[in-house]
C-alpha positions in Angstrom: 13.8 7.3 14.9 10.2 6.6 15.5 8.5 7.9 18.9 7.1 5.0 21.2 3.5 5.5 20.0 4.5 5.5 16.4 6.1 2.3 17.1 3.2 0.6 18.6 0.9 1.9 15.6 3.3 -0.3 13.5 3.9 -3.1 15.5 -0.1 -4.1 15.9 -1.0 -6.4 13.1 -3.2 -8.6 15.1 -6.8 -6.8 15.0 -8.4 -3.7 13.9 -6.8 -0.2 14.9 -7.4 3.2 14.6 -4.5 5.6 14.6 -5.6 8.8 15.9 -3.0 11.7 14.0 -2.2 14.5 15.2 -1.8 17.9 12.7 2.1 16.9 12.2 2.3 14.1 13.6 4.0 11.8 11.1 1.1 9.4 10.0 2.4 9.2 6.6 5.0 7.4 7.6 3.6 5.4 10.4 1.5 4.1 6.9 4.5 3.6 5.0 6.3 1.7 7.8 3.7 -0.4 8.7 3.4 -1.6 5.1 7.3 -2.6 5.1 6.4 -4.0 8.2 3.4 -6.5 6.9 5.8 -7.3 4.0 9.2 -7.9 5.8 8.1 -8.8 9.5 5.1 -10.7 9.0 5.6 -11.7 5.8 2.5 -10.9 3.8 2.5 -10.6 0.6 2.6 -7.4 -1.1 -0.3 -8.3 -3.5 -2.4 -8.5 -0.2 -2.2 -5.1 0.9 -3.8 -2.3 0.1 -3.3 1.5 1.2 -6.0 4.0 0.6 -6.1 7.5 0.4 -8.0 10.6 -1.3 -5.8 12.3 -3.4 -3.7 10.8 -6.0 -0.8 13.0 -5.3 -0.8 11.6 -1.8 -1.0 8.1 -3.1 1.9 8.8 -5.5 4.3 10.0 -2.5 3.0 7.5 -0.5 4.0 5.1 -3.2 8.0 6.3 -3.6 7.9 6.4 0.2 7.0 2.5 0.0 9.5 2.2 -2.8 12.7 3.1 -0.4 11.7 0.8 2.1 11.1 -2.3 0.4 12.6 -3.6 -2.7 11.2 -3.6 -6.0 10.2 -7.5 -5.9 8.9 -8.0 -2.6 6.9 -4.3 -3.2 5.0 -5.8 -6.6 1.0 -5.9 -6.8 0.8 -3.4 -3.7 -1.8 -1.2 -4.2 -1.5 2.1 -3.0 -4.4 4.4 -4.5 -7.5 6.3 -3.7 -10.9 5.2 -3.0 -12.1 5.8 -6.2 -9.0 4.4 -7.7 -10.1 1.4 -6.1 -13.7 1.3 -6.8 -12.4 1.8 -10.7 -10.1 -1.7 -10.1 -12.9 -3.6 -9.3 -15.4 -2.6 -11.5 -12.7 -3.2 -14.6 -12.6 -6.5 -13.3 -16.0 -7.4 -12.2 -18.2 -5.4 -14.9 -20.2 -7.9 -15.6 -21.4 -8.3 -11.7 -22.2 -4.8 -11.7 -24.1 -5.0 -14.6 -21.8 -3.1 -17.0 -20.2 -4.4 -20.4 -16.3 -4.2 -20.8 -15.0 -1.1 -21.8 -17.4 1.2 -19.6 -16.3 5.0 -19.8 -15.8 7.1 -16.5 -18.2 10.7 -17.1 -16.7 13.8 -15.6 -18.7 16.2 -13.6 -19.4 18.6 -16.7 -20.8 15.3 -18.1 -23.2 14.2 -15.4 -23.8 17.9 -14.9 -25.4 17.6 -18.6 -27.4 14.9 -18.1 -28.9 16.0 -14.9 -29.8 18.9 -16.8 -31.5 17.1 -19.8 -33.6 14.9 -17.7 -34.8 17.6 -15.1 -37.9 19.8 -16.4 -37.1 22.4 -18.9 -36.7 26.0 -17.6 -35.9 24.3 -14.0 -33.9 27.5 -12.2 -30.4 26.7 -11.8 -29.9 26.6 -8.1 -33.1 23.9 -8.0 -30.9 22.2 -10.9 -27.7 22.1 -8.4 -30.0 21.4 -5.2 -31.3 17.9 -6.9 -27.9 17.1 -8.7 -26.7 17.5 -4.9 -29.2 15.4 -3.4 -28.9 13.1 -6.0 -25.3 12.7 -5.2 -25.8 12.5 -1.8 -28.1 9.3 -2.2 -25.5 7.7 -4.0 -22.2 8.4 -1.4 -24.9 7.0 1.2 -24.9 3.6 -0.9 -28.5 4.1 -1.9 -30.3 3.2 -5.5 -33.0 4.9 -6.6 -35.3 2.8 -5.2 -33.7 3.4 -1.5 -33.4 6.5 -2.0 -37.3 7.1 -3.6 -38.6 5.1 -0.1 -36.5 7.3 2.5 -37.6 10.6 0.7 -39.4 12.6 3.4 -40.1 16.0 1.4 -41.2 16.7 -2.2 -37.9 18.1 -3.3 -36.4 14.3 -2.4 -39.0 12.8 -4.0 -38.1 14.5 -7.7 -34.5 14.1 -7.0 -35.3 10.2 -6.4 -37.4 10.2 -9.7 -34.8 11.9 -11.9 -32.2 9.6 -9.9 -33.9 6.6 -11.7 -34.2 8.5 -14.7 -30.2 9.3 -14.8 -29.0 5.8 -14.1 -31.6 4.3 -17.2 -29.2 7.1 -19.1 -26.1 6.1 -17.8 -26.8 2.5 -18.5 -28.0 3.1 -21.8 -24.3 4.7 -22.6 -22.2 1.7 -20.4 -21.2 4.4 -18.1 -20.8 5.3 -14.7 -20.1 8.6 -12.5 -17.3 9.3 -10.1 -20.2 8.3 -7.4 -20.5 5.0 -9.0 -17.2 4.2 -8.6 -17.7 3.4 -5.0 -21.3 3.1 -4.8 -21.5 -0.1 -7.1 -18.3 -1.9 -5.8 -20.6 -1.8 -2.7 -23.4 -3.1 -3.6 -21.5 -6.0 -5.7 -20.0 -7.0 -2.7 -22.9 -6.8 -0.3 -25.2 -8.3 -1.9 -22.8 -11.1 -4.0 -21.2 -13.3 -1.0 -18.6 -15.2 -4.0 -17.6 -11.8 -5.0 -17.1 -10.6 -1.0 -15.1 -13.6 0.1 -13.1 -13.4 -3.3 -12.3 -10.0 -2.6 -11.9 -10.5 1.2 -8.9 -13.1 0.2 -7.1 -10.8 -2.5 -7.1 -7.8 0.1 -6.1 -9.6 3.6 -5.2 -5.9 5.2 -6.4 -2.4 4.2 -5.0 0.8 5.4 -6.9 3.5 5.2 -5.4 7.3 5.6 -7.5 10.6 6.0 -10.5 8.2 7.9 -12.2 11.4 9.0 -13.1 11.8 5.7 -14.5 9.0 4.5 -18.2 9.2 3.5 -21.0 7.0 4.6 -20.7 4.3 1.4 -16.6 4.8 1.7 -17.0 3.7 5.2 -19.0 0.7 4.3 -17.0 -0.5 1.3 -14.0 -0.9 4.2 -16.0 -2.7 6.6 -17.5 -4.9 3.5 -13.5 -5.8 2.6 -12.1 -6.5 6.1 -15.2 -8.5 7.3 -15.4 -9.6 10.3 -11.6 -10.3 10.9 -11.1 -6.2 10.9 -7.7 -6.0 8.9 -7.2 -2.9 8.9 -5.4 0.3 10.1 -7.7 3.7 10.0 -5.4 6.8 10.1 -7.3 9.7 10.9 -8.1 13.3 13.1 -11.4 14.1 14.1 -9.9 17.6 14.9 -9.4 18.3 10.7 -12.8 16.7 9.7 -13.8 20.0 7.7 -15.4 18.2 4.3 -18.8 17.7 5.7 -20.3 19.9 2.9 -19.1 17.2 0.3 -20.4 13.7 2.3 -17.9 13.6 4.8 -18.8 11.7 8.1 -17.0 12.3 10.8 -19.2 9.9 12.9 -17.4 6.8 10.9 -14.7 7.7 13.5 -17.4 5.9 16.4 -19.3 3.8 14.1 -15.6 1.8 14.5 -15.9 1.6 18.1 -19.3 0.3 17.6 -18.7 -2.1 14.6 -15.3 -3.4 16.1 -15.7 -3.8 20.0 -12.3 -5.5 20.0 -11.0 -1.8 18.5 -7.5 -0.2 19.4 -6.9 3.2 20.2 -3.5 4.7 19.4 -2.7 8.2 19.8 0.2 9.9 17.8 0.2 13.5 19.7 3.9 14.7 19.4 4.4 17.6 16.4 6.7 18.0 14.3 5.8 20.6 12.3 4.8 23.7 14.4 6.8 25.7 17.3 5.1 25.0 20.6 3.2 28.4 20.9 1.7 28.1 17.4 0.7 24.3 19.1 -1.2 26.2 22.1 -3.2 28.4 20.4 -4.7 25.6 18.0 -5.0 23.3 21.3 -7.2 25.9 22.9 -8.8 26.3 19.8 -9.9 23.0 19.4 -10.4 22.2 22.8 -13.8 24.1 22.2 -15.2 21.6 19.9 -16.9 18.2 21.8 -14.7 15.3 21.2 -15.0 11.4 20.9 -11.2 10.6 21.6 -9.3 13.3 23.6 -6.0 14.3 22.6 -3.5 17.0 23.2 -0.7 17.8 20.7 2.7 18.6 21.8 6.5 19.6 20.1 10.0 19.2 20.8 10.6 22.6 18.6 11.2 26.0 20.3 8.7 28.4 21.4 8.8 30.4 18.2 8.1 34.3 17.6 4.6 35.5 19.3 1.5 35.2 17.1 0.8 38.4 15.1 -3.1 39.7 14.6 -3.3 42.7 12.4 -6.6 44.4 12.6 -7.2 46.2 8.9 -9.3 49.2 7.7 -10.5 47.4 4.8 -10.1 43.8 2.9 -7.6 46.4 0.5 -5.7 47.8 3.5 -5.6 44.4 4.6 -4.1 42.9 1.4 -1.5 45.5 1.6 0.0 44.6 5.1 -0.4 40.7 4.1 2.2 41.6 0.8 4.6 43.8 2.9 4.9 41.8 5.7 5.7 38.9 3.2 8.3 41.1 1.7 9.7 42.0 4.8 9.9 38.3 6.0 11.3 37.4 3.1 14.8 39.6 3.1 14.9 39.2 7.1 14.8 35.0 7.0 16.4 34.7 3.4 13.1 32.8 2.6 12.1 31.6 -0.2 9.0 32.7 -1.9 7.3 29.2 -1.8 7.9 29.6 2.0 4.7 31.3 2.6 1.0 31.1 2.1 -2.0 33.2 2.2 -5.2 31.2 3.6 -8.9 32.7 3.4 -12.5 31.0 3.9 -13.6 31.9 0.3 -11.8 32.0 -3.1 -13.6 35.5 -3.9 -10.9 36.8 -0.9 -7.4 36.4 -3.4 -8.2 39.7 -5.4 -7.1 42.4 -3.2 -4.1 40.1 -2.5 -3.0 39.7 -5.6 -3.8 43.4 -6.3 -1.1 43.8 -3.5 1.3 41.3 -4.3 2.1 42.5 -7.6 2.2 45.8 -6.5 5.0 44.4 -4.1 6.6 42.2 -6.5 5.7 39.1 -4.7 5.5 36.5 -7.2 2.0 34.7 -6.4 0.4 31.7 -7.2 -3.2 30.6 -6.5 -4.0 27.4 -5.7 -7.9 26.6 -7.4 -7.8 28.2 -10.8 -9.0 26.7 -14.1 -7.5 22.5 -13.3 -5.6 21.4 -16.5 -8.1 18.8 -16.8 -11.2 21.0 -16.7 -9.2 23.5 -19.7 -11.6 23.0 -22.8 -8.8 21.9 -25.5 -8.2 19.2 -23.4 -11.3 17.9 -22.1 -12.1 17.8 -25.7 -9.5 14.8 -26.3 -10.6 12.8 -23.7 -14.1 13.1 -24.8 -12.9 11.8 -28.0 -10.5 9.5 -26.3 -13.6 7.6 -24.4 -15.5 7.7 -27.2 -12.8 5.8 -29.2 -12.8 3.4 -26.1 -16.2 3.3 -26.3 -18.5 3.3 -28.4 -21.7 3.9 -26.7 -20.6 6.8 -24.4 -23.3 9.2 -26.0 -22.3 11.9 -23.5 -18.3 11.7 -25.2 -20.2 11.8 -28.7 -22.5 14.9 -28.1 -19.5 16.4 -27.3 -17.0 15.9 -30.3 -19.3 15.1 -33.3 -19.3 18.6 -34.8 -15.6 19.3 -33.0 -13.9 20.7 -35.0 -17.5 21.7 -37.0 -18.9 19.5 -39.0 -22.1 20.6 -40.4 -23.9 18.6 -37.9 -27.0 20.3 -36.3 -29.0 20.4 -33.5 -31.5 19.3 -36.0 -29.2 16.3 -37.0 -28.7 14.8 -33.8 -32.4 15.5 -32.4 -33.5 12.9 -35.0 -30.4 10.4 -34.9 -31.0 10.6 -31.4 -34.8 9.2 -31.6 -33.5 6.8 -34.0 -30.8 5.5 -31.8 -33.5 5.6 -29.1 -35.7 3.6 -31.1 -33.5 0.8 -31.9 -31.6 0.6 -28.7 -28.2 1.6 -29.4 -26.2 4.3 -29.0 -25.8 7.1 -31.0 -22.3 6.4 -32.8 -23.6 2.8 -33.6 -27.1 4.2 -34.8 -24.4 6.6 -37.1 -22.9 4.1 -38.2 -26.0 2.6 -39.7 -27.0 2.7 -43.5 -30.8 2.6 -42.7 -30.5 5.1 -39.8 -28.4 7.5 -42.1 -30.5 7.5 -44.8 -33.7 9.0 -42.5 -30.9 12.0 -42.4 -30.2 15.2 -44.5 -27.8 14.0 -47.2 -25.1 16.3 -45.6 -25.6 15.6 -42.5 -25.2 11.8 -43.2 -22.3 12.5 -45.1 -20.5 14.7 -42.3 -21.7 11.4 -40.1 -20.2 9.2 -42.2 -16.8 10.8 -42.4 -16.9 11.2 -38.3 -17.4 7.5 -37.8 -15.6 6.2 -39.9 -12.3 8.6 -38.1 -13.2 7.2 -34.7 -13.3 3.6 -36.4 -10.0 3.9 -37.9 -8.4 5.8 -34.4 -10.1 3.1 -32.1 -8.3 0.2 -34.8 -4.9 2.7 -34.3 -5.8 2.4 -29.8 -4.8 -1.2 -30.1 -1.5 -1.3 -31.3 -0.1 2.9 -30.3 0.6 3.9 -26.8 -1.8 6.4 -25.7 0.9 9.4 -25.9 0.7 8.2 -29.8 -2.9 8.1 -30.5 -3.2 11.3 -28.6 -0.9 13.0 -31.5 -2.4 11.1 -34.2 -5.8 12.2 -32.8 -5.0 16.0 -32.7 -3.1 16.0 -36.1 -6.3 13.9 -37.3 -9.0 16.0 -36.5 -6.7 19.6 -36.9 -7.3 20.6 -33.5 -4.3 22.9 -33.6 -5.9 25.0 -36.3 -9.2 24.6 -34.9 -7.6 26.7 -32.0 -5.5 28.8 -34.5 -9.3 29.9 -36.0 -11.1 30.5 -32.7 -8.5 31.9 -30.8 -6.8 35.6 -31.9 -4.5 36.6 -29.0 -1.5 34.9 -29.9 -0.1 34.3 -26.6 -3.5 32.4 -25.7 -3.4 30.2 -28.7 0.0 29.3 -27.5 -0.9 28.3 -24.1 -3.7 26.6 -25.8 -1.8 24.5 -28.5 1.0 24.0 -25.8 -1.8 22.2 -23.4 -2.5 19.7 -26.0 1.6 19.0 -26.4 0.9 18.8 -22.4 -1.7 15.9 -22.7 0.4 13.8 -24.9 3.7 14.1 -22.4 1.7 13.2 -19.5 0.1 10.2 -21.3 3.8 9.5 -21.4 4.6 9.9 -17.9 2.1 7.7 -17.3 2.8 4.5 -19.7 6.8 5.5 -18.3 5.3 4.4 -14.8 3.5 1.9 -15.8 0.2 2.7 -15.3 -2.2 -0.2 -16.4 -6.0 0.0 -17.1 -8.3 2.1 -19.0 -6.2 5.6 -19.2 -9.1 7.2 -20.4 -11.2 6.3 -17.4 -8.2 6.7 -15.5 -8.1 10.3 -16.4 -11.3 11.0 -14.7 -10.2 10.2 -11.4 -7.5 13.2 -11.3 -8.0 15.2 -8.8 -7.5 19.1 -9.2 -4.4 19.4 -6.9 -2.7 16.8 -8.8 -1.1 19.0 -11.3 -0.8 22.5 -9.4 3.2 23.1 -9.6 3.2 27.3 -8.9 7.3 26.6 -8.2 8.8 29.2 -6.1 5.9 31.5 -5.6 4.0 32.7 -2.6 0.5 30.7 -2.4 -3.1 31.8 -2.1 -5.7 29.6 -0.9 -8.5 28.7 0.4 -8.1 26.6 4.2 -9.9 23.9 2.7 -7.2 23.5 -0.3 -4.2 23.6 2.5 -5.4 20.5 4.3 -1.9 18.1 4.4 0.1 21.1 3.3 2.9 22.8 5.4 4.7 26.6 5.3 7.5 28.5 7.3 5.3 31.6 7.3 1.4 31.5 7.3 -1.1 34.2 7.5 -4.8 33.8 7.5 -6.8 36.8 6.7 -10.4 37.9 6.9 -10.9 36.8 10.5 -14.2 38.3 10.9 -17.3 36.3 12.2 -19.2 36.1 9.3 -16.9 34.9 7.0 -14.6 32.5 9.5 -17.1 31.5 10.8 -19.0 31.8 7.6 -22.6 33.3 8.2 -23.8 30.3 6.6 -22.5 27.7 9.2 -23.7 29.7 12.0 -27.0 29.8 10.3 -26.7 25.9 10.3 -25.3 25.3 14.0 -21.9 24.3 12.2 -19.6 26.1 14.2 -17.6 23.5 15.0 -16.9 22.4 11.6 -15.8 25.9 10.9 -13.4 26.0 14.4 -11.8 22.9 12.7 -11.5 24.5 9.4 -9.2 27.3 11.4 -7.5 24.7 13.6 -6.4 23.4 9.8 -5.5 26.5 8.7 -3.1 27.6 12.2 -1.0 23.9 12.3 0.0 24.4 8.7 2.3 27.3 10.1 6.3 25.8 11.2 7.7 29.0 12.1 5.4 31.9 12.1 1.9 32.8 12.2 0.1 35.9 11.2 -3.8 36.6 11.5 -5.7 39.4 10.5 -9.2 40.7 10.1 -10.7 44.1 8.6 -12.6 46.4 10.4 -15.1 47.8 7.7 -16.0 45.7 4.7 -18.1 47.2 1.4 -20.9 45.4 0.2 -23.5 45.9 -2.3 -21.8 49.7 -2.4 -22.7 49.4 1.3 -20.1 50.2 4.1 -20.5 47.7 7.0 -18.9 47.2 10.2 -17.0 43.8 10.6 -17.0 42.3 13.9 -13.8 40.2 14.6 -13.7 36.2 14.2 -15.0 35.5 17.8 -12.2 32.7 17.0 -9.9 35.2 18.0 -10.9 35.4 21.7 -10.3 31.4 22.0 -6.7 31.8 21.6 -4.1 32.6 24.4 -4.1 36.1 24.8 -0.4 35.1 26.5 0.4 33.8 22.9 -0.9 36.9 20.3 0.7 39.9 19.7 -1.8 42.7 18.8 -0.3 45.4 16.1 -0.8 48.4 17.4 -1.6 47.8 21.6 2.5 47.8 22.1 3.6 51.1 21.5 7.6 50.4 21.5 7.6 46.8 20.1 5.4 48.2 17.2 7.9 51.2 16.3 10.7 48.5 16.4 8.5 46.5 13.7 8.1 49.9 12.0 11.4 50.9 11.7 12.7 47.4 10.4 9.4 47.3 8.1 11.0 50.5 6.6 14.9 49.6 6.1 13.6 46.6 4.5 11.3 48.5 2.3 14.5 51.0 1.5 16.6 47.9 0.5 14.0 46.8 -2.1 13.5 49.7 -3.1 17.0 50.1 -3.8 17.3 46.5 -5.3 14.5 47.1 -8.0 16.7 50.1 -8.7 19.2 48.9 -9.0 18.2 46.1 -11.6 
């Protein structure tokens, strides 16, 4: 049954809207519905719409949500995908427009990370490296080229990053590639600068729904308003309230550039919860209400009150981490929960030692969220390097990256010269390999070794035309012996395993994706995974940071390290971004359905230092009505006690037992 405001969120086809959405509050399925609704009720075609998000596991859930609503026929051509999903669609088709050749490869950060680092002066100190990489990627998710970006530069520091931006787009064209930046970047400036292509584009995509709107960036925001033209056909889901990415481009004043762009703008506001209890509702109400607000809203629940909120105040981070794994314990045999019932959230990722410390020591099977992505694992960014090189030939980053993988006999030495060669002639490096004259300038065995390498990414890229992905992937490992390339460098045998087993992984998933039929370039579409997509920790208790548990929900939270400081982080308050930080705990307490727990320690060691922690002044916004403080109630805490204890006995006895 959908509530009245829910309803009208559907039911308004007829001009632009923003949805304002609660923590809670049901938006996914306000999107989903409204989709059946543009198919079924006002009969547009499928191939019309398009639903946006940011992650790809978001769009995928989205996507079966769609799937039970409306049937398989009247669903096909919708697309329902993220931004830079999006961005990769139209550049496959319009390349050419955007001044790229067919067969362009996506690079991956380590890639662009690389190149940043070749073209930037040599011996530059690493956090200057990541400052210009960062402004260099800011320039871009504000829509700028390097020549925009050179002519708004306002210090020296933005003046070299605006040089070597130049400098790293010459490289990128040179290979026919583009970064994850580019993905939205030159869609947008196709289509604001080429009316033919805008208009085209306008009529393939008459509506656009956009989720997560508060975190759209500054090019992201223009790329909508560029597709919807004038006509505004769209729906903008968002929350101001859990705007909390502003660190990665995020602007949460797209929310009233709206307002200002579309005068003719609808407001709706979806403010009933169904997530949280209703006290676990007040305290991140009063929370927020701290925070200056565009839009006003109030969120409310039908659920019960729920138990009072629990704040534990810690010795130490260690003493801490041991009343976080008990209590978890304890929980867990009082509710019959299940272990995937509860999460662990902190400010900073460094925070998850002590607790897994504890949680072992407990027997509390963790998992945390944020370790070593299956994408970013060596073994297999390997094989897509090899796979986009096979899709393309003049990816020079792919190349540098696989020609002496497994080795090869192909030194620095080697590819120093083929590269001035290649440079010389104006082609890539594989194509400049795969030239007589340019191998015969080499070392007889290094041309040899070169000879042998092109000619296997010749024969594999001849093999890509008529095998399914999952297929060449095998070939390619059996190929090239990557197995006992591991076998050699790796000596723990349960490592090599894991190792070996991840390449086994790759195939299956390439699988997966040809069994869902997922067109297009899969090795660019392999860039575009986000880290979350493949996290499965199965019935485990999870650790992470706020940030990670954005769109996520548990019976039992507990936040820890509530000290101001590190929530709020020093470095926010250095920078006046309190209330960014405020939302990032507003995030962090409407993830909670049942329970809530928050804790802080007293004394904190740093540098061999003992400091004194002062308490999140977070804290003191919260409804003292609400909290329950361990230790100030004498005869509720020796009830706790005494039922912490019989439940400690029982395990106890359990473990025993087994």
């Amino acid at each position: 049954m959908l509530n009245p405001q829910q309803r009208i969120a559907i039911d308004y086809c007829d001009g632009p809207l923003l949805v304002l959405a609660g923590a809670g509050s049901g938006k996914t399925r306000v999107i989903t519905e409204k989709i059946a609704h543009l198919i079924k009720r006002r009969n547009m075609p499928a191939a019309k719409i398009a639903a946006i998000t940011f992650t790809n596991k978001a769009a995928r859930e989205m996507r079966e949500r769609v799937g039970k609503l409306v049937s398989g026929a009247a669903a096909e051509g919708l697309t329902v995908c993220t931004f830079h999903a999006l961005g990769l669609k139209f550049l496959q088709i319009e390349h050419a427009r955007a001044g790229l050749r067919r067969g362009f490869s996506v690079l991956d950060a380590d890639d662009s990370q690389s190149i940043v680092k070749d073209l930037a002066p040599k011996g530059i100190k690493p956090d200057l490296l990541f400052a210009l990489q960062s402004l260099l990627s800011r320039a871009k998710n504000d829509g700028l080229t390097p020549a925009q970006a050179a002519a708004r530069a306002t210090s020296a520091r933005e003046r070299e990053a605006a040089e070597l931006y130049a400098n790293y787009q010459k490289r990128l064209g040179a290979f026919n590639a583009v970064d994850f930046d580019d993905l939205i970047r030159l869609p947008l400036a196709v289509l604001e600068t080429d009316e033919e292509a805008r208009l085209g584009w306008q009529e393939r995509l008459r509506y656009l729904l956009v989720d997560e709107y508060q975190d759209t960036n500054t090019a992201q925001y223009r790329l909508v308003r560029t597709l919807t033209g004038a006509r505004g056909a769209f729906t903008a889901v968002g929350d101001d309230d859990q705007s909390i990415y502003s660190w990665r481009g995020a602007n949460p004043e797209n929310l009233a550039e709206l307002s200002r762009d579309y005068p003719a703008l609808k407001v709706v506001r979806l403010e009933q919860n169904y997530r949280c209890g209703r006290r676990i509702l007040r305290a991140a109400n009063a929370l927020i209400a701290n925070n200056a607000h565009l839009y006003e809203k109030k969120l409310w629940s039908e659920q019960g009150e729920g138990p009072p909120i629990r704040v534990i105040e810690c010795r130490d981070d260690e003493h801490e981490a041991e009343c976080v794994a008990g209590a978890i314990a304890h929980l867990a045999d009082k509710h019959k929960a299940r272990w995937h019932d509860f999460a662990v959230l902190y400010r900073g990722n460094h925070q998850s030692r002590a607790l897994e410390k504890a949680l072992r020591l407990a027997r509390v099977p963790y998992h945390v969220t944020g370790g070593t992505a299956f994408l970013d694992r060596t073994e297999v960014k390997d094989l897509v390097a090899y796979l986009r090189l096979i899709n393309n030939p003049d990816d020079d980053a792919a190349f540098l990256r696989v020609v002496n993988l497994p080795r090869r006999d192909i030194g620095a030495t080697t590819l120093e010269k083929l590269g001035e060669l290649a440079g010389a002639r104006h082609v890539s490096l594989l194509r400049a390999a795969q030239t007589d004259s340019v191998r015969g300038q080499l070392a007889a065995r290094a041309a040899s070794s070169l000879v042998g390498f092109s000619g296997l990414v010749r024969e594999l890229a001849a093999n890509a035309e008529r095998l399914l992905a999952a297929d060449l992937v095998e070939e390619l490992i059996r190929r090239i012996g990557y197995a006992e390339h591991i076998a050699s460098q790796v000596k723990e045998p349960a490592l090599r395993e894991r190792r070996i087993q991840n390449l086994k992984e790759l195939s299956e998933w390439f699988r997966a994706m040809q069994k869902e039929g997922a067109g297009g370039d899969l090795a660019a579409q392999l860039a575009l995974l986000s880290h979350g997509d493949r996290d499965d920790p199965g019935n485990a208790a999870r650790l992470m940071t706020l940030h990670s548990a954005k769109g996520l929900e548990f019976r039992f939270v507990f936040i820890v390290g509530l000290e101001d400081g590190l929530l709020p982080h020093e470095g926010s308050l250095a920078e006046g971004r309190v209330e960014e930080e405020r939302r990032l705990m507003y995030v962090g307490i409407t993830r909670a359905k049942e329970q809530l727990t928050l804790s802080f320690a007293k004394r904190k060691k740093r540098f061999g230092e003992i400091l004194a922690n002062e308490p999140s002044r977070f804290l003191k916004e919260l409804p003292t009505e609400d909290l329950h403080w361990c230790g100030h109630d004498p005869e509720q805490d020796a009830a706790h006690r005494k039922e912490l204890a019989s439940s400690h006995i029982a395990r106890l006895a359990s473990l025993l037992a087994d």
